[in-house]
C-alpha positions in Angstrom: -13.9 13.5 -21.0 -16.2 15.2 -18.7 -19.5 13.9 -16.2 -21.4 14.8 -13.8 -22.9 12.4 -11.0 -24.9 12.5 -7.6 -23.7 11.1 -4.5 -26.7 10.3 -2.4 -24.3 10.3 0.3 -20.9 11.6 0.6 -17.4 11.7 2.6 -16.2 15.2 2.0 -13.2 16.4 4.1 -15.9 18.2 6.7 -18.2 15.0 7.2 -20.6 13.7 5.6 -22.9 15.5 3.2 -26.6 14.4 1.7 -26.9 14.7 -2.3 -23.0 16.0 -3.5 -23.1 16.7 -7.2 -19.9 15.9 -8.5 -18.4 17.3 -11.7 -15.0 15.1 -13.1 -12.9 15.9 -15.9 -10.0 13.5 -16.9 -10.6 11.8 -14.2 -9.9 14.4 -11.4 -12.7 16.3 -9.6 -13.2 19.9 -11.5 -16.5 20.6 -9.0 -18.3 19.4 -5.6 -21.7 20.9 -5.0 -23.5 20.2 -1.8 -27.4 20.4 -1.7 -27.8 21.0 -5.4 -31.0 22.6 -6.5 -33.7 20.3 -8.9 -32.5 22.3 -11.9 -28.8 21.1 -11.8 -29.7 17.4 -11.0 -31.5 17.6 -13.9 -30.5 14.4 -16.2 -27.6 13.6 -13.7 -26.7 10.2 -12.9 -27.4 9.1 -9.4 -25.1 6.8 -7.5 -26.9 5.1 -4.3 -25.4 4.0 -1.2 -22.3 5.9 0.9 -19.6 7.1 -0.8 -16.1 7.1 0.9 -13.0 8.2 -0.4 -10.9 5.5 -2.0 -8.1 3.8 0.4 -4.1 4.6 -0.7 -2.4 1.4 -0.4 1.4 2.4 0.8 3.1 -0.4 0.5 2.8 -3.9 -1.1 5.0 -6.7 -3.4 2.0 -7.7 -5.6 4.3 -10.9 -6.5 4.2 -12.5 -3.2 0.2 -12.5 -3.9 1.2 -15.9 -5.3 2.6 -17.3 -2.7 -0.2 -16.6 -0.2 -0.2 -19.9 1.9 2.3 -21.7 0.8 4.2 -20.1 4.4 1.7 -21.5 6.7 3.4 -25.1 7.4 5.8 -25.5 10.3 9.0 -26.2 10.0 11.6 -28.3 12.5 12.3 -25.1 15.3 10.9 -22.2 15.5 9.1 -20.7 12.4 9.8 -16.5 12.2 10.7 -14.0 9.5 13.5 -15.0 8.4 12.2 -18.9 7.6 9.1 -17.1 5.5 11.5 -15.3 3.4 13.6 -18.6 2.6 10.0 -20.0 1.5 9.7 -17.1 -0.6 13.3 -17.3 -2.2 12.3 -20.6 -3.3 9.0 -19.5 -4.6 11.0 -17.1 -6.8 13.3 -19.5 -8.8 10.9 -20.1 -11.3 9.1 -17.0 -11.4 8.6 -15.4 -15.2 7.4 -11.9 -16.3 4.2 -13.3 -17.5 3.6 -15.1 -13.7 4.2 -11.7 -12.3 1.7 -9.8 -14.7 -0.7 -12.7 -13.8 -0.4 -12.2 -10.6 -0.1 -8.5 -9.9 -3.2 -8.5 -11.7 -4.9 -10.7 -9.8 -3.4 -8.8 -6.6 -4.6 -5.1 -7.7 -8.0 -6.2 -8.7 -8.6 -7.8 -5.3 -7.1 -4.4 -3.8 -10.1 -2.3 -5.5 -12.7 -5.1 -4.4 -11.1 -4.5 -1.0 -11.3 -0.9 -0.5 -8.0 0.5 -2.1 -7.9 2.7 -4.8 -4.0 3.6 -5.5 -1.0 1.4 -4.8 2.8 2.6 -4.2 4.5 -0.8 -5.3 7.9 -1.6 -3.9 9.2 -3.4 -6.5 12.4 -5.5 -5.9 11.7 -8.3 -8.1 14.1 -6.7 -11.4 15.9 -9.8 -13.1 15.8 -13.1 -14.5 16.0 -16.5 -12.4 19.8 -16.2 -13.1 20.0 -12.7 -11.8 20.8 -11.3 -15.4 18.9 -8.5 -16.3 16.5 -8.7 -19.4 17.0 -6.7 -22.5 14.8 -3.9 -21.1 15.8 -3.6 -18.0 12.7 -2.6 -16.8 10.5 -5.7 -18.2 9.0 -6.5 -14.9 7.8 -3.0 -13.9 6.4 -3.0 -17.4 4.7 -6.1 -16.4 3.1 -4.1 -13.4 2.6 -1.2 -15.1 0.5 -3.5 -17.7 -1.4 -4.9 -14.4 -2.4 -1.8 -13.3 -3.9 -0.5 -16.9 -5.7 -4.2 -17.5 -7.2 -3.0 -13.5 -7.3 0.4 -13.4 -6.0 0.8 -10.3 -4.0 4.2 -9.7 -0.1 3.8 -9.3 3.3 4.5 -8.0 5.9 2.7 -9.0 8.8 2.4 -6.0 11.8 0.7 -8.3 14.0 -0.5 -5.4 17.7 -0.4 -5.0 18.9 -4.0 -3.1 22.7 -3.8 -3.0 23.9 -6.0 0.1 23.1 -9.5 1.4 23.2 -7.6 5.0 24.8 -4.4 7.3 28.8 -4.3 6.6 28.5 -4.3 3.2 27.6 -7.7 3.2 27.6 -9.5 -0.3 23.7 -10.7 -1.7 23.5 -14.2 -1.7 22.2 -16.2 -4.3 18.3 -16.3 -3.3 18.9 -12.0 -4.1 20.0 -12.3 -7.3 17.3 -11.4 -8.9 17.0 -8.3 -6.7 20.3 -6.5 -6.9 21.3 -3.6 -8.5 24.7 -1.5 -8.3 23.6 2.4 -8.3 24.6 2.8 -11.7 22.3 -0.1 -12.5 19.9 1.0 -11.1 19.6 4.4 -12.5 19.2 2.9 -15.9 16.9 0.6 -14.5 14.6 3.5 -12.8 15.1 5.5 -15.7 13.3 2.3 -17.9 10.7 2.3 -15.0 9.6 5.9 -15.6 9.5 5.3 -19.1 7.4 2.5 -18.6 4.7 4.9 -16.8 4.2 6.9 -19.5 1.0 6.1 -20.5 -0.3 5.3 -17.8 -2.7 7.8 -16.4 -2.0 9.5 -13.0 1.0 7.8 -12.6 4.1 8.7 -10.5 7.6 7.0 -9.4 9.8 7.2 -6.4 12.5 5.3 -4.9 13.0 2.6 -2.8 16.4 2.0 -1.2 15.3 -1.4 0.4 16.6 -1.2 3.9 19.6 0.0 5.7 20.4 -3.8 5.7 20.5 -3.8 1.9 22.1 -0.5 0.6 25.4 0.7 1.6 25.5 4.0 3.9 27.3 5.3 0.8 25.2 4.1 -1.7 22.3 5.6 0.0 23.8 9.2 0.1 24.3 8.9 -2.7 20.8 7.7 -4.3 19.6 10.8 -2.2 21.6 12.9 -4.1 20.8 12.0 -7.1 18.1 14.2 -7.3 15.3 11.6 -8.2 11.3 12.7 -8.1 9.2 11.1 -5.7 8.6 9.9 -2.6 11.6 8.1 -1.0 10.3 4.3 0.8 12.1 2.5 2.8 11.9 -0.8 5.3 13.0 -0.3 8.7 12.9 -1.9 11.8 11.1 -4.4 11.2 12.4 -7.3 13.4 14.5 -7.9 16.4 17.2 -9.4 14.9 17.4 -6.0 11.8 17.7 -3.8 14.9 20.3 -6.4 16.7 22.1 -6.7 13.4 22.0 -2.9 12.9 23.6 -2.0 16.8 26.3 -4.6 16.3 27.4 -2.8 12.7 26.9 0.4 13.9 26.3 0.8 17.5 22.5 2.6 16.6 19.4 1.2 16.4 18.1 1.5 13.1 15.5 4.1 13.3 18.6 6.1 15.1 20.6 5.9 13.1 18.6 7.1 9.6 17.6 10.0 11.6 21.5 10.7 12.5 22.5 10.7 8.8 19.9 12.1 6.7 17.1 15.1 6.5 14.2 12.7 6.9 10.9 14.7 6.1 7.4 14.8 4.7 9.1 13.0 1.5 9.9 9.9 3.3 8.1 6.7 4.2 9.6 4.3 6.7 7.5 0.8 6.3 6.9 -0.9 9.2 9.0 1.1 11.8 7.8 -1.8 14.5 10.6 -2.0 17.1 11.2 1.7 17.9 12.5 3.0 21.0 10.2 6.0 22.5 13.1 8.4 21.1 13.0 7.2 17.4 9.2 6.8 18.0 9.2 11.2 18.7 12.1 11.8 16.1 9.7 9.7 13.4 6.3 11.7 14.4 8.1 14.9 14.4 9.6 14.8 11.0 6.6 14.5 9.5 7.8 11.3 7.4 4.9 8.7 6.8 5.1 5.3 9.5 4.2 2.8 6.5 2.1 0.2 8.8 0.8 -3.4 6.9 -0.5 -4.7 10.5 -2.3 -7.9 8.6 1.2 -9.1 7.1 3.1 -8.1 10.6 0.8 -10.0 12.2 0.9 -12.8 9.6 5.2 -12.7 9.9 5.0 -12.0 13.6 6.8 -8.6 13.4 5.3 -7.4 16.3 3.6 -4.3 17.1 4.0 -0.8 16.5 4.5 2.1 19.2 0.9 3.0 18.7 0.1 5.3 21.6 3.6 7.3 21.6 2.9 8.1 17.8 -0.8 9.2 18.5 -0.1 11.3 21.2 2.6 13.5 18.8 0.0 13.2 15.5 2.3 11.5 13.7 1.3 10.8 9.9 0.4 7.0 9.1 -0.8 4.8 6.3 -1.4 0.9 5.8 -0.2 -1.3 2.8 -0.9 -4.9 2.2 2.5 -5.7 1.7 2.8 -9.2 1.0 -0.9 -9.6 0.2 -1.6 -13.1 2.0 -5.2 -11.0 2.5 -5.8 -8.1 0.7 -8.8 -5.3 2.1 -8.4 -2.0 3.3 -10.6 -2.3 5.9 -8.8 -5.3 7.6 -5.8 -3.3 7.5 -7.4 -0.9 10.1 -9.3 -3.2 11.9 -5.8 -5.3 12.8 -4.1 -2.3 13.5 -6.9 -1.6 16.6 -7.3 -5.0 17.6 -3.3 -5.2 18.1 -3.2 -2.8 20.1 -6.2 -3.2 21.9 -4.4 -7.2 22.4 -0.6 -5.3 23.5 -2.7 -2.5 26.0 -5.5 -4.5 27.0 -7.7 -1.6 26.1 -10.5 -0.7 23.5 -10.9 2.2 20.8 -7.3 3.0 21.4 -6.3 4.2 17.6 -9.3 6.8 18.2 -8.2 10.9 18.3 -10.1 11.7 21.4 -12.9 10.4 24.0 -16.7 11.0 21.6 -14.7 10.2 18.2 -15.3 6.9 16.2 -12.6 4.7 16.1 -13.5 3.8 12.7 -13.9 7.1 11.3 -10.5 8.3 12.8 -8.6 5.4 11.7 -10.4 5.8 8.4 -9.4 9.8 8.1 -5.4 8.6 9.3 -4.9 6.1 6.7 -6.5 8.4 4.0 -4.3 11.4 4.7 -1.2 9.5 5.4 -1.2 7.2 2.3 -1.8 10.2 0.0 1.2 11.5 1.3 3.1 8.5 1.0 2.0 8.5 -2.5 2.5 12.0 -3.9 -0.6 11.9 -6.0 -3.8 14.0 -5.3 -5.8 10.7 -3.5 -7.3 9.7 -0.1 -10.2 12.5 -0.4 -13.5 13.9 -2.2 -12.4 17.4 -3.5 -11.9 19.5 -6.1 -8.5 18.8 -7.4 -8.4 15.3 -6.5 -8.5 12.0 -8.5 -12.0 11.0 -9.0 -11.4 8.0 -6.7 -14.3 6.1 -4.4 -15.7 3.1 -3.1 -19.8 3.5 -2.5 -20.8 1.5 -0.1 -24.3 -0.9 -0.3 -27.2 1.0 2.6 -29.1 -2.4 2.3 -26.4 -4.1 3.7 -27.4 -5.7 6.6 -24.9 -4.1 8.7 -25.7 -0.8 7.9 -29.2 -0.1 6.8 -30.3 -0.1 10.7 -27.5 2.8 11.9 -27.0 6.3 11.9 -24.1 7.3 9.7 -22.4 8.4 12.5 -21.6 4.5 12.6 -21.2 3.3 9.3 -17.2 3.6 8.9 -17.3 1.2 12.8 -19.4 -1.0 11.3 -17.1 -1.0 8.1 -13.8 -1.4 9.9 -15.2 -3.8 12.4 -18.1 -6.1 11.2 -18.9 -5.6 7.3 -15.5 -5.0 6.1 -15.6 -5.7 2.0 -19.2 -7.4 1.9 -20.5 -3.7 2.4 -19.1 -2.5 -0.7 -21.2 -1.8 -3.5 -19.1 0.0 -6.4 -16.1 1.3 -7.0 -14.8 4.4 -9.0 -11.2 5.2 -10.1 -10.5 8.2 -12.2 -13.9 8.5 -12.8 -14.0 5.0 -14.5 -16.4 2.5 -12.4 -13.9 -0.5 -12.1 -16.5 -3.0 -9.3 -19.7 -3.0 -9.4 -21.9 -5.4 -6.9 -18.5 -6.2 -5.1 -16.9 -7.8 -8.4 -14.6 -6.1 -10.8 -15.2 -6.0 -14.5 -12.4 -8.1 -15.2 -12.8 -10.6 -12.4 -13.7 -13.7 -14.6 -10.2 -13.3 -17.3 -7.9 -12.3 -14.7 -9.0 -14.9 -12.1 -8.5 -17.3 -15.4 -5.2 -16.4 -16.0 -3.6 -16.0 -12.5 -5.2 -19.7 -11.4 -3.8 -20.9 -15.2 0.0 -19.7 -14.5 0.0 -20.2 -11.2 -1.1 -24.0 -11.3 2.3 -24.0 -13.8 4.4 -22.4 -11.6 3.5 -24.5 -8.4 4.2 -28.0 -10.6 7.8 -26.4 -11.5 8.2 -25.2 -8.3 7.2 -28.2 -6.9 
């Protein structure tokens, strides 16, 4: 299938361009023609308004969508990480695979009302209440893989290994049951997953050994060498107590010791990364590996922050995922990532490249580049090649009729944030249009519908 469409405005890798005429064919980009002339715009389809390219989403478990504010109550002492995830574990016990279609459906289509475009899904969630697998072992990444068609959202599927209840080789308990997998286990399991994809459009896989709390250092050599496509994901660092629990079991901090035991590179993704020292900070912006940053759930959890600064100063690659979706748009992501370290630093425009640039514009360009990486699919820009992936947004908006476009990603990031957008595109498909997606109405049905059920037997 082949179109052709003008972009009244347009984000190109150079800057913004007037009038782009843009030529798509199976959903990826086969042409890009700046100032076309009257004959070629002949009969072409005009989208108004600013087109940007679509957000990559890095990292996100579309199940905990369902669980968004159910975390928010105090409990008798001191409320952290670690009491969230027991509210979570309980959440869990009566999840089903139609709940977790519901809900990763109502979790990707608020993603592409929000900005992003593609998702890389760490998916931990693998086996029934009991923790026995179901007859296809992959039933729940077919249940996201059936989200992501019924969205249209553009996917990679992270099928993660969870092997250990903690660092020592430290038995799961029985909250993980439903996430563990032995290797062997779990290379049937990913092996289901990538059949699973198959018709899906512009799909890909990776893997997703969960965290050096949760695989064995053996285990995770020998994942690696099992010669699996795809990015490699991974949580790390991600709270005092991981980096406390990793120097007593190892005498490294975590960071340290990844970096001490295997080749990490441009194939790698290390979520979160938040308590670094300024060594592992240098050794992660050097390797070229992605720092996986989901600053609205950090600051949700009360991770902390990351080593902003340090990492800018080396160009280190970076992308945001909304993790465990308690809000879900792009532009929030990027906006809390500023303001926290604006808050740490006591400064302003600190995530910007250099003293003239827009903050907006250069966290904008960051998260595009570094999530397309993290992703391994052909996202995060308008050109030729590339998925035909955008979000156009609204020039009567209120926000950003009266400024030069100069400013419209800062007044994106920082005022407008999803109210500005207008329409958005995925392979060439319009999926939102006037800020609602085509499917709003069912899947809004069925996700308030099974989780009403679910809360009343989870009670």
């Amino acid at each position: 299938m082949s179109q052709t469409l003008l972009l009244e405005h347009a984000l190109l890798p150079d800057g913004w361009h007037r009038g782009v005429l843009v030529g798509i064919t199976d959903g990826l980009i086969t042409s890009l023609t700046a100032q076309p002339t009257p004959q070629q715009l002949a009969g072409v389809a005009r989208i108004a308004g600013a087109t940007i390219p679509g957000l990559p989403n890095l990292h996100s478990h579309t199940f905990q969508r369902g669980m968004a504010g159910l975390a928010e109550t105090r409990g008798p002492s001191g409320d952290s990480f670690w009491t969230w995830r027991q509210v979570m574990y309980r959440f869990l016990e009566h999840l089903d695979p139609d709940d977790v279609e519901a809900i990763a459906a109502m979790a990707m289509m608020e993603m592409l009302e929000g900005g992003f475009t593609s998702l890389a899904e760490f998916h931990y969630l693998h086996h029934d209440p009991q923790g026995r697998a179901y007859g296809n072992r992959a039933e729940l990444a077919v249940r996201i893989v059936a989200a992501a068609q019924q969205t249209g959202i553009n996917l990679t599927l992270l099928p993660v290994l969870y092997a250990q209840g903690g660092f020592g080789g430290q038995p799961v308990a029985d909250q993980q049951r439903r996430f563990y997998n032995d290797l062997d286990s779990y290379l049937s399991l990913h092996e289901a997953s990538a059949v699973a994809l198959r018709d899906l459009p512009h799909a890909a896989i990776g893997i997703a050994p969960h965290s050096l709390r949760a695989v064995t250092p053996d285990m995770l050599a020998a994942l690696l060498e099992a010669g699996l496509p795809g990015p490699v994901h991974l949580h790390i660092a991600e709270q005092v107590k991981e980096v406390d629990d990793c120097l007593a079991w190892s005498g490294q901090r975590p960071v340290e010791w990844l970096f001490n035991h295997h080749g990490v590179d441009a194939n790698w993704c290390l979520i979160h990364a938040t308590h670094m020292s300024e060594s592992e900070t240098q050794a992660l912006a050097r390797s070229n590996a992605v720092a996986g940053l989901c600053p609205v759930t950090e600051a949700n959890l009360g991770d902390g922050f990351f080593n902003a600064p340090s990492y800018q100063a080396l160009n280190g690659a970076w992308g945001v995922g909304s993790d465990s979706n308690v809000a879900i748009s792009a532009f929030a992501e990027l906006r809390c990532l500023e303001y926290g370290q604006r808050l740490l630093h006591r400064g302003r425009n600190l995530m910007a490249g250099a003293e003239g640039h827009s903050t907006g514009f250069d966290l904008y360009a960051k998260a595009l580049q570094g999530g397309a990486q993290a992703l391994q699919q052909p996202v995060g820009a308008l050109r030729i090649g590339a998925q035909a992936d955008w979000v156009t947004l609204d020039l009567t908006h209120p926000t950003l009729a009266p400024l030069p476009q100069s400013h419209w990603l800062d007044a994106l990031v920082f005022v407008a944030d999803r109210n500005a957008i207008h329409s958005v595109t995925v392979n060439g498909q319009p999926c939102v249009q006037h800020g609602h997606h085509h499917a709003r109405d069912a899947i809004t049905a069925r996700f308030t519908g099974r989780l009403r059920r679910l809360l009343a037997r989870v009670g």
